[in-house]
Biotite code that builds the C-alpha atoms (Angstrom):
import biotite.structure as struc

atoms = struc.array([
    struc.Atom([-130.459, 93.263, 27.824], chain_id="A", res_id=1, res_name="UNK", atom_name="CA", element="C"),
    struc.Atom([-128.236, 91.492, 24.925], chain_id="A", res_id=2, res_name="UNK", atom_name="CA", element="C"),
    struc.Atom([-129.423, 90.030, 21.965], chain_id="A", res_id=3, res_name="UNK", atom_name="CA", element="C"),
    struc.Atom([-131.343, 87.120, 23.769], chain_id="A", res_id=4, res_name="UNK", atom_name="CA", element="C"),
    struc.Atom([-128.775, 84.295, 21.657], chain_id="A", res_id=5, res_name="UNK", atom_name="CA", element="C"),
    struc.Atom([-125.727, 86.179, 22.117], chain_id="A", res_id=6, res_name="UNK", atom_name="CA", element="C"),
    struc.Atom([-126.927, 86.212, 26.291], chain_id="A", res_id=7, res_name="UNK", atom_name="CA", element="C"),
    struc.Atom([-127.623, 82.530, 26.143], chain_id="A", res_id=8, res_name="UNK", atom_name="CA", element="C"),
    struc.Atom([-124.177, 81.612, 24.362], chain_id="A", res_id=9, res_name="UNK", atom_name="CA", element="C"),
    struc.Atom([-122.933, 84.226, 27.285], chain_id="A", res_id=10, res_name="UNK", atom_name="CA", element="C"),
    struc.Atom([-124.772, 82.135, 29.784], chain_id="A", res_id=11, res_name="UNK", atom_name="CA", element="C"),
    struc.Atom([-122.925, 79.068, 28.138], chain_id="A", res_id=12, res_name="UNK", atom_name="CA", element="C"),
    struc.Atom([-119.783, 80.194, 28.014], chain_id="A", res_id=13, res_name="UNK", atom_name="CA", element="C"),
    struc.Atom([-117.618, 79.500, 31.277], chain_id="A", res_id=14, res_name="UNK", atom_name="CA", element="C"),
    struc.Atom([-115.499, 82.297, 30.721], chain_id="A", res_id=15, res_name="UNK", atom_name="CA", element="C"),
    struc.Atom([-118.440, 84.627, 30.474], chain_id="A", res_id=16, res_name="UNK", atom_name="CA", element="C"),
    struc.Atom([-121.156, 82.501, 32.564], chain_id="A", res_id=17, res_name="UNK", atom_name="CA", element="C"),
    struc.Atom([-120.743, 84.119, 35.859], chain_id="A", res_id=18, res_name="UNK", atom_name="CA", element="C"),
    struc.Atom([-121.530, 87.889, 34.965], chain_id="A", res_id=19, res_name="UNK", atom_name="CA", element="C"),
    struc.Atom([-124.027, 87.473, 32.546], chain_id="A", res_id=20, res_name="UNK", atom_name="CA", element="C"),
    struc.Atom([-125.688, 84.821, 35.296], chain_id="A", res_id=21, res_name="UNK", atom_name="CA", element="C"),
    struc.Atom([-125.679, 88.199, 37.624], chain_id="A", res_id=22, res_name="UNK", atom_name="CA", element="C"),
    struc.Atom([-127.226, 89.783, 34.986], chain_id="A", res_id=23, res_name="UNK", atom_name="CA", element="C"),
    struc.Atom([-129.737, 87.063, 34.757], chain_id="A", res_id=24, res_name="UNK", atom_name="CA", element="C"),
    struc.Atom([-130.541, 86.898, 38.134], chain_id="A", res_id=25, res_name="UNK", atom_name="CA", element="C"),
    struc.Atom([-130.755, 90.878, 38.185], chain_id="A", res_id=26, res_name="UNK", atom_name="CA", element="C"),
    struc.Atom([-133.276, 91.256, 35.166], chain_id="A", res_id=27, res_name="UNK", atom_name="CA", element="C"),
    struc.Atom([-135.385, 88.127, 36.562], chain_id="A", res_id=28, res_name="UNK", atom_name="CA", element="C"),
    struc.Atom([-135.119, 87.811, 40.361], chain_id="A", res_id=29, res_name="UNK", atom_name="CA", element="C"),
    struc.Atom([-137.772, 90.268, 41.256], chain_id="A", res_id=30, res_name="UNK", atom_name="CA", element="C"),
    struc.Atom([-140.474, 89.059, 38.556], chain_id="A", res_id=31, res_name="UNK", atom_name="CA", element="C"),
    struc.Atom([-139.831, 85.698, 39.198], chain_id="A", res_id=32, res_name="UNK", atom_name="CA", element="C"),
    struc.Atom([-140.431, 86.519, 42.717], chain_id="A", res_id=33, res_name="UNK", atom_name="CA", element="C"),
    struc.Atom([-143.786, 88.156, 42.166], chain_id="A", res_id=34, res_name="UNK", atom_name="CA", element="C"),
    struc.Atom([-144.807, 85.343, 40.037], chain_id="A", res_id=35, res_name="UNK", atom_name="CA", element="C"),
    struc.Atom([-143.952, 82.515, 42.277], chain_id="A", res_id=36, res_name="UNK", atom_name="CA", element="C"),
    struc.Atom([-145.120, 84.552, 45.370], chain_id="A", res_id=37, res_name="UNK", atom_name="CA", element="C"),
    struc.Atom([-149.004, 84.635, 43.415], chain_id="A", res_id=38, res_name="UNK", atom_name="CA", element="C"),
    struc.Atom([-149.069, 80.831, 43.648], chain_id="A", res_id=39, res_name="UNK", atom_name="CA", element="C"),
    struc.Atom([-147.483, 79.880, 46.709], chain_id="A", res_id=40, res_name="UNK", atom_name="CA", element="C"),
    struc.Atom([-148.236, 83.351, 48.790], chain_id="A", res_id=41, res_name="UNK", atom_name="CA", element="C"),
    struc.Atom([-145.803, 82.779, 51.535], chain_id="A", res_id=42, res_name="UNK", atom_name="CA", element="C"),
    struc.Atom([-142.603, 84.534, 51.587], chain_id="A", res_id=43, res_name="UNK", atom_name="CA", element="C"),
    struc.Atom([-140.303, 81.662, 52.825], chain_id="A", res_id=44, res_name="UNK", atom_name="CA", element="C"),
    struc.Atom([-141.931, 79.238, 50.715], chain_id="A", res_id=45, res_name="UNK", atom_name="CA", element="C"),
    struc.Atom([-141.518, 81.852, 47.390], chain_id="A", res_id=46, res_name="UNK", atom_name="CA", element="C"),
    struc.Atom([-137.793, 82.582, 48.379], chain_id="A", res_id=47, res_name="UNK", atom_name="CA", element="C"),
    struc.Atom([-137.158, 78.693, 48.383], chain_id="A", res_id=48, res_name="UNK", atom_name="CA", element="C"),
    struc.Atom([-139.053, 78.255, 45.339], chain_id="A", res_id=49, res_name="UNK", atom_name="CA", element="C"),
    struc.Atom([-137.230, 81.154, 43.682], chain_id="A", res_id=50, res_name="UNK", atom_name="CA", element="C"),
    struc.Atom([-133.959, 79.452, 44.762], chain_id="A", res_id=51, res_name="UNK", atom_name="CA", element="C"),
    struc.Atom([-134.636, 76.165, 43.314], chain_id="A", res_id=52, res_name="UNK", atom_name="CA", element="C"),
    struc.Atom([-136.189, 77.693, 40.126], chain_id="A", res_id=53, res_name="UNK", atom_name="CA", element="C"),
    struc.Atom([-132.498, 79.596, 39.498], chain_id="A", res_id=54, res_name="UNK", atom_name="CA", element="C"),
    struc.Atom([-131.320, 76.164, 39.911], chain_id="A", res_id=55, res_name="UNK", atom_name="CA", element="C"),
    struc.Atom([-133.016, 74.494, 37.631], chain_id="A", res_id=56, res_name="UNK", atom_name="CA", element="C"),
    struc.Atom([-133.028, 77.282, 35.261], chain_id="A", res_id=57, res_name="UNK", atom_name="CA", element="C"),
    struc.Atom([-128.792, 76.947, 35.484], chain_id="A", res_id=58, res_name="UNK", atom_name="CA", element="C"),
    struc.Atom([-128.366, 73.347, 35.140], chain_id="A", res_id=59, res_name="UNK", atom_name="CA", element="C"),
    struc.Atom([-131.245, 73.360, 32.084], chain_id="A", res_id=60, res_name="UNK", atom_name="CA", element="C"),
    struc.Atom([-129.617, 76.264, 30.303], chain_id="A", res_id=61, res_name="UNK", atom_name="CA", element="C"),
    struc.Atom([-128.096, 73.991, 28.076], chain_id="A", res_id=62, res_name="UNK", atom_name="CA", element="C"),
    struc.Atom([-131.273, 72.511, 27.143], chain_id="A", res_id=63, res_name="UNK", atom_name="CA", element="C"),
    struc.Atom([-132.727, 75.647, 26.476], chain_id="A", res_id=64, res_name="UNK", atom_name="CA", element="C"),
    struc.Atom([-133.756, 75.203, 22.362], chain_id="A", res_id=65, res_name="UNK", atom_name="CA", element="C"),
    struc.Atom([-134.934, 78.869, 21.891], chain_id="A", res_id=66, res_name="UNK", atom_name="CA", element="C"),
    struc.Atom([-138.198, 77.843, 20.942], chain_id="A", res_id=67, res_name="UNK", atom_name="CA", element="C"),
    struc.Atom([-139.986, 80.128, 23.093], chain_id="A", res_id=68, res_name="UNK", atom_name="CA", element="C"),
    struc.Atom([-138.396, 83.521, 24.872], chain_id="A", res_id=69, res_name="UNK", atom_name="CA", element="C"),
    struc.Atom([-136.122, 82.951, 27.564], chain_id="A", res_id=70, res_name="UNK", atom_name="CA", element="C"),
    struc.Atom([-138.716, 84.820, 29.754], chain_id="A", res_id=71, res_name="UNK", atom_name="CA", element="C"),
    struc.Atom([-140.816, 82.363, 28.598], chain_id="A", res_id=72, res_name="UNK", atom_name="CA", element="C"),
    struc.Atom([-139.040, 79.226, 29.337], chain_id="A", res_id=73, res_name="UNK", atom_name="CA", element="C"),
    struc.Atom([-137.725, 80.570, 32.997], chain_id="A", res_id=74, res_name="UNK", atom_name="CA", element="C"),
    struc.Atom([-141.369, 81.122, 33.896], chain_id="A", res_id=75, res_name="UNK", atom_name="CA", element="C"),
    struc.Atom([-142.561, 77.905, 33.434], chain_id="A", res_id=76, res_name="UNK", atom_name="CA", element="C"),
    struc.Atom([-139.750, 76.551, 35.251], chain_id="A", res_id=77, res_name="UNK", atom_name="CA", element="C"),
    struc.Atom([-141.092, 78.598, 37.984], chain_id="A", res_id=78, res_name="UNK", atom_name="CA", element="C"),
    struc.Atom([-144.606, 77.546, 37.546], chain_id="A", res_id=79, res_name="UNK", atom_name="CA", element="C"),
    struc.Atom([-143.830, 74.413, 37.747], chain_id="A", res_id=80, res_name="UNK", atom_name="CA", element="C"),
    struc.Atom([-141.429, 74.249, 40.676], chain_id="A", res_id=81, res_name="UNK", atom_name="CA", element="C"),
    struc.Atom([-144.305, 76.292, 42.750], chain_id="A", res_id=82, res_name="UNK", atom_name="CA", element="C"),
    struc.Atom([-147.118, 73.670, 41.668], chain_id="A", res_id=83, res_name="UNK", atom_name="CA", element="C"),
    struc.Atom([-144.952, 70.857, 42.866], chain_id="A", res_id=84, res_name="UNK", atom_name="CA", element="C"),
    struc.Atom([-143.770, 72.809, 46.100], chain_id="A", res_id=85, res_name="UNK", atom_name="CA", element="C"),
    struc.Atom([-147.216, 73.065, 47.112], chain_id="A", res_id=86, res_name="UNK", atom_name="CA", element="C"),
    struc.Atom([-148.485, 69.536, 46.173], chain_id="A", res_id=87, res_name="UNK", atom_name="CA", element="C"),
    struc.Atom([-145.099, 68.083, 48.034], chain_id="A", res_id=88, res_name="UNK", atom_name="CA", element="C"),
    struc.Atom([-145.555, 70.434, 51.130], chain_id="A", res_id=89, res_name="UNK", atom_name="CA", element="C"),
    struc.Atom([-149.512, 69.127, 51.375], chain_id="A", res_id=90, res_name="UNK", atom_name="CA", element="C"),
    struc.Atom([-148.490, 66.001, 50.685], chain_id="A", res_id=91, res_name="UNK", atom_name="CA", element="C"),
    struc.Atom([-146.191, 66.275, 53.930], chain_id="A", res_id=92, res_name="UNK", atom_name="CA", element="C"),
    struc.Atom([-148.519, 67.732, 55.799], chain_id="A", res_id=93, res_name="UNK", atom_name="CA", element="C"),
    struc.Atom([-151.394, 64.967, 55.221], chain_id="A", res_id=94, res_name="UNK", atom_name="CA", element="C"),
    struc.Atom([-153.610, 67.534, 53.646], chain_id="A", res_id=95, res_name="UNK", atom_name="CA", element="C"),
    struc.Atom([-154.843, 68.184, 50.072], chain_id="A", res_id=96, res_name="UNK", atom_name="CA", element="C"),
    struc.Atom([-153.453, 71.135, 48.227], chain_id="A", res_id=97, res_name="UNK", atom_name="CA", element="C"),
    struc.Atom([-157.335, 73.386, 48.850], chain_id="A", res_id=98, res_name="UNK", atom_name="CA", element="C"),
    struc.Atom([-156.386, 72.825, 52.655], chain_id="A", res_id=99, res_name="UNK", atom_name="CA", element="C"),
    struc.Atom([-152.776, 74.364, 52.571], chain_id="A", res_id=100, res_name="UNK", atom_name="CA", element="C"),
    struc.Atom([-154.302, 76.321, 49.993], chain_id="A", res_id=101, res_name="UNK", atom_name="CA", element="C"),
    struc.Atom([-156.891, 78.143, 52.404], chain_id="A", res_id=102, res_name="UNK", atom_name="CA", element="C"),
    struc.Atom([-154.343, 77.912, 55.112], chain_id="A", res_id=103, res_name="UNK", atom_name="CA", element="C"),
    struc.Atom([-151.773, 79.979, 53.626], chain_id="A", res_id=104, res_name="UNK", atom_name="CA", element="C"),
    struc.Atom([-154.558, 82.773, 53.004], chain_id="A", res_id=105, res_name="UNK", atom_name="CA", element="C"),
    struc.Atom([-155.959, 82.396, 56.451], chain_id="A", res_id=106, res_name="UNK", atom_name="CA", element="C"),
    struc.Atom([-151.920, 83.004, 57.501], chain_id="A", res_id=107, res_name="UNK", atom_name="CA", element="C"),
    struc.Atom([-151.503, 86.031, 54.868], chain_id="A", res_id=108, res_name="UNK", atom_name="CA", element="C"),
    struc.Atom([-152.344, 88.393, 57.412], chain_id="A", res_id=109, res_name="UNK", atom_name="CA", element="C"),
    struc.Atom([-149.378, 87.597, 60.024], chain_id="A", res_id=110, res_name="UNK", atom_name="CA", element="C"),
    struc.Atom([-146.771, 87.465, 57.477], chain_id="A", res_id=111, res_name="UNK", atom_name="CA", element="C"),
    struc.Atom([-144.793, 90.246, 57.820], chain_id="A", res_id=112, res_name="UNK", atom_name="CA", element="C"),
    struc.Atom([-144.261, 91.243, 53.943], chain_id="A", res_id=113, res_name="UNK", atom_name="CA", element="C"),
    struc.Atom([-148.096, 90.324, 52.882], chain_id="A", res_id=114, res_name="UNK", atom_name="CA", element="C"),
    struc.Atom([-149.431, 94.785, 53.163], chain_id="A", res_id=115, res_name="UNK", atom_name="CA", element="C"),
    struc.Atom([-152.871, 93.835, 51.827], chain_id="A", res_id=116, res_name="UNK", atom_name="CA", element="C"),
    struc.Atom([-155.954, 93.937, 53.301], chain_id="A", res_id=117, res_name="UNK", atom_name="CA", element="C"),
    struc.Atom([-159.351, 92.446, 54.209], chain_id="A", res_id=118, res_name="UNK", atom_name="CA", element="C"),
    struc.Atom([-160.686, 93.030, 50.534], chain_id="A", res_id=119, res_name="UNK", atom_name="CA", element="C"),
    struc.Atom([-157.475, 91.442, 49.060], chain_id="A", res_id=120, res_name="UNK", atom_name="CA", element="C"),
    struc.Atom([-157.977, 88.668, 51.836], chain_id="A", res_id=121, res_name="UNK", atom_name="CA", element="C"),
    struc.Atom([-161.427, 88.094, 50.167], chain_id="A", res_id=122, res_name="UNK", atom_name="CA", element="C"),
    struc.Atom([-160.083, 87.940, 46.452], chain_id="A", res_id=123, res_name="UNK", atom_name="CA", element="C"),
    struc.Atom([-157.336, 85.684, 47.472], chain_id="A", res_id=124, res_name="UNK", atom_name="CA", element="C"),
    struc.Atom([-160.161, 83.498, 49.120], chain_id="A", res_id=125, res_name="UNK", atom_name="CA", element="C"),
    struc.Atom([-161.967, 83.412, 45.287], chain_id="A", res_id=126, res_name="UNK", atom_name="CA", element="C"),
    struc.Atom([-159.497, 82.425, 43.716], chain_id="A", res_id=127, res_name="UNK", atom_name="CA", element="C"),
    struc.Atom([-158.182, 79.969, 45.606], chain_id="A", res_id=128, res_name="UNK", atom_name="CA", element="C"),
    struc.Atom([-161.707, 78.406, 44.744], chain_id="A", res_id=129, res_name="UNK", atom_name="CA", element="C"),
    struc.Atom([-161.244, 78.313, 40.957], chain_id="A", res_id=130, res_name="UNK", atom_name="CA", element="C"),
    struc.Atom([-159.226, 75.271, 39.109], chain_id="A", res_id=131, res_name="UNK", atom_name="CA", element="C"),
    struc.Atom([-155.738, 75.368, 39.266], chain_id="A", res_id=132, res_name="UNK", atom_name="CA", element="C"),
    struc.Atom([-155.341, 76.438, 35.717], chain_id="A", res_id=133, res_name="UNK", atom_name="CA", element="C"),
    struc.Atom([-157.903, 79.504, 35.927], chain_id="A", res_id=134, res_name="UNK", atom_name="CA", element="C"),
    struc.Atom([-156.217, 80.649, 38.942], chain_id="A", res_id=135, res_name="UNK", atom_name="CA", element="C"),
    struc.Atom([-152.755, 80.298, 36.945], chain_id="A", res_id=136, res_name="UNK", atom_name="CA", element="C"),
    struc.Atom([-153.959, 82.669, 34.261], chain_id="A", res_id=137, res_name="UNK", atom_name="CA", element="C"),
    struc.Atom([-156.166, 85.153, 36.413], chain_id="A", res_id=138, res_name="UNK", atom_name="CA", element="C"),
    struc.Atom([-153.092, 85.502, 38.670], chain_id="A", res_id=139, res_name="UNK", atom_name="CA", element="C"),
    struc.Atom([-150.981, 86.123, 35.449], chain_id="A", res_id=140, res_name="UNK", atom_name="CA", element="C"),
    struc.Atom([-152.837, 88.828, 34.047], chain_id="A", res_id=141, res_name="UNK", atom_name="CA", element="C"),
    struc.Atom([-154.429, 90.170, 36.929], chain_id="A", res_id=142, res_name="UNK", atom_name="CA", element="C"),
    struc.Atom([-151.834, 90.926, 38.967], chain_id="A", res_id=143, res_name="UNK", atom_name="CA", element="C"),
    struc.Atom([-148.574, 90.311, 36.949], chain_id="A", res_id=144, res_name="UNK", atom_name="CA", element="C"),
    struc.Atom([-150.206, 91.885, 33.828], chain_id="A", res_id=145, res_name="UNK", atom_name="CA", element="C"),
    struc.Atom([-149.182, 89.786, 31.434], chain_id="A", res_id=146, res_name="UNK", atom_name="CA", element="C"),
    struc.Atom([-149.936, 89.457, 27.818], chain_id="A", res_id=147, res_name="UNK", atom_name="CA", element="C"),
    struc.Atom([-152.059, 86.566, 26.838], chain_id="A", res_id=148, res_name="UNK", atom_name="CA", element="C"),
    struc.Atom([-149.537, 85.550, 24.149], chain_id="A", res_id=149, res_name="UNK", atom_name="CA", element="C"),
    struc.Atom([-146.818, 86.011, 27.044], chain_id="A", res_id=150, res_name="UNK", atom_name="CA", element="C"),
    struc.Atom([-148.888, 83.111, 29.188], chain_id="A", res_id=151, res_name="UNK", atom_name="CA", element="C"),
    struc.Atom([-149.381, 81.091, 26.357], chain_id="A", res_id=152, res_name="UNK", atom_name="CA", element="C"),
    struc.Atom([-146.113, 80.737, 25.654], chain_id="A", res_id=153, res_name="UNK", atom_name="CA", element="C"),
    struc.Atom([-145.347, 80.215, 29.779], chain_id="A", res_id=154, res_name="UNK", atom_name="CA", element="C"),
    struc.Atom([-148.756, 77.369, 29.991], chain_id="A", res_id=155, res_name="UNK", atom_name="CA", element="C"),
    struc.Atom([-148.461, 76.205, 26.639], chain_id="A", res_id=156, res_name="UNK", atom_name="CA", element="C"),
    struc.Atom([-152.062, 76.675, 25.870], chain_id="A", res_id=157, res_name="UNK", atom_name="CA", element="C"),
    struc.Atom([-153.926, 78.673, 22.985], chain_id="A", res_id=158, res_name="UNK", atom_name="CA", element="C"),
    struc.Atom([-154.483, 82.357, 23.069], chain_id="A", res_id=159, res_name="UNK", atom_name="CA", element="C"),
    struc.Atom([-158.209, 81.969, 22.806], chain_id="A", res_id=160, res_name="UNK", atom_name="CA", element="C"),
    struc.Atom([-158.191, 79.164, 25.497], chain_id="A", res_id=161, res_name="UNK", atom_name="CA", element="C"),
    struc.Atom([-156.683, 81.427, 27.977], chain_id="A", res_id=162, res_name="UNK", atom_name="CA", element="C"),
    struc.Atom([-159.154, 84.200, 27.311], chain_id="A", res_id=163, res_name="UNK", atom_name="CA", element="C"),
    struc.Atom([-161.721, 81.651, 27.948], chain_id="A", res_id=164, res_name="UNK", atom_name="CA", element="C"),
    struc.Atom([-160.283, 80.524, 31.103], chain_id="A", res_id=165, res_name="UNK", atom_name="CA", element="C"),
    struc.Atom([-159.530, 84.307, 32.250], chain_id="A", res_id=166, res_name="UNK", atom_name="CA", element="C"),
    struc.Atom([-163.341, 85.262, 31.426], chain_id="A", res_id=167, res_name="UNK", atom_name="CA", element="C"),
    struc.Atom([-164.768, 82.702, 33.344], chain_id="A", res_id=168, res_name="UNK", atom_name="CA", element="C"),
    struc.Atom([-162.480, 83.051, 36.215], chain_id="A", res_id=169, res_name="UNK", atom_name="CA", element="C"),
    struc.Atom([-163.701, 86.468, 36.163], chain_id="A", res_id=170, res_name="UNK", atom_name="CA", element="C"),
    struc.Atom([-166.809, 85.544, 36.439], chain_id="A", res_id=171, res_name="UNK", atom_name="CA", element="C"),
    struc.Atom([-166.665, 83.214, 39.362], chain_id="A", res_id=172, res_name="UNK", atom_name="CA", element="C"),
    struc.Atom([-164.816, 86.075, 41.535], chain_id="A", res_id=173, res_name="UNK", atom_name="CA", element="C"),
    struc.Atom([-167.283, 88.661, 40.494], chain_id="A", res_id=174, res_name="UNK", atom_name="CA", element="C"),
    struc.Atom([-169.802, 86.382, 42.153], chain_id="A", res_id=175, res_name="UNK", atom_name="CA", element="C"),
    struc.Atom([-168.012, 85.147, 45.089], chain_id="A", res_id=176, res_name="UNK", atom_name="CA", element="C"),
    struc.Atom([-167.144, 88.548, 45.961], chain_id="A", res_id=177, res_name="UNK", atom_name="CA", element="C"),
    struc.Atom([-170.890, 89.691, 45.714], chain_id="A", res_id=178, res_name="UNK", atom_name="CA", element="C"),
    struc.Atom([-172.835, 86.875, 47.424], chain_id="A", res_id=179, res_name="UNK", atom_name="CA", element="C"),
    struc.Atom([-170.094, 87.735, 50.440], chain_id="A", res_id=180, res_name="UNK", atom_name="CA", element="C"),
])
């Protein structure tokens, strides 16, 4: 990819907007998936989240201060459109995010693109009983393999923090998986 500025002023630019935009959504679309598919684990609900990330991600480009990587930035976009996906969708439904939490593992194994299996079933199950933010960061750097200055920059919390919060999480879903 570009020099990350020279891409962004190509993002900006409405002459040049539209093809480096493809290339945006070309370098990104499958990460982003991944990530967003970690928190919300249904397929329909990740492709809708995906589609309103690239949204916001568009009509915030201009706001975009450099501060952090692009990478950066477009993740916690997604983050944060998945977290409040969820909490509107339990909301809907009348039930607290755990509940639509445990559903949506309970469902994994009918969907169609989910090719785990029973011991992935069971991890999912773990995590889904750790805080939101442990769950965040074990998801990050378990299965997206992130870098912990990578998720900093994406949560906005400390280095050490997140090591914290990774260890213990850890910890809980070594037991968990153990006792079961």
């Amino acid at each position: 990819m570009l020099e990350e500025k020279e891409f962004i002023e190509q993002l900006l630019n409405p002459k040049t907007q539209n093809d480096a935009f493809q290339k945006l959504l070309r370098s990104y679309q499958k990460p982003l998936y991944n990530h967003i598919r970690n928190i919300v684990l249904n397929h329909d609900d990740t492709d809708d989240v995906l589609q309103n990330t690239f949204i916001k991600v568009f009509q915030n480009l201009k706001n975009f201060k450099g501060e952090s990587k692009l990478f950066s930035w477009m993740y916690r976009i997604a983050t944060n459109e998945a977290l409040t996906f969820l909490n509107q969708k339990a909301k809907k439904s009348g039930i607290s995010s755990e509940t639509l939490q445990n559903n949506t593992i309970n469902n994994l194994q009918s969907d169609v693109y989910f090719d785990g299996n029973d011991i992935q079933i069971a991890l999912h199950k773990a995590i889904a009983t750790l805080p939101e933010k442990q769950q965040l960061v074990f998801k990050m750097k378990y299965f997206e393999e992130l870098k912990y200055e990578e998720i900093s920059e994406i949560l906005g919390t400390s280095v050490g923090a997140l090591k914290a919060s990774y260890h213990h999480a850890v910890k809980k879903i070594e037991a968990l998986l153990t006792t079961n």
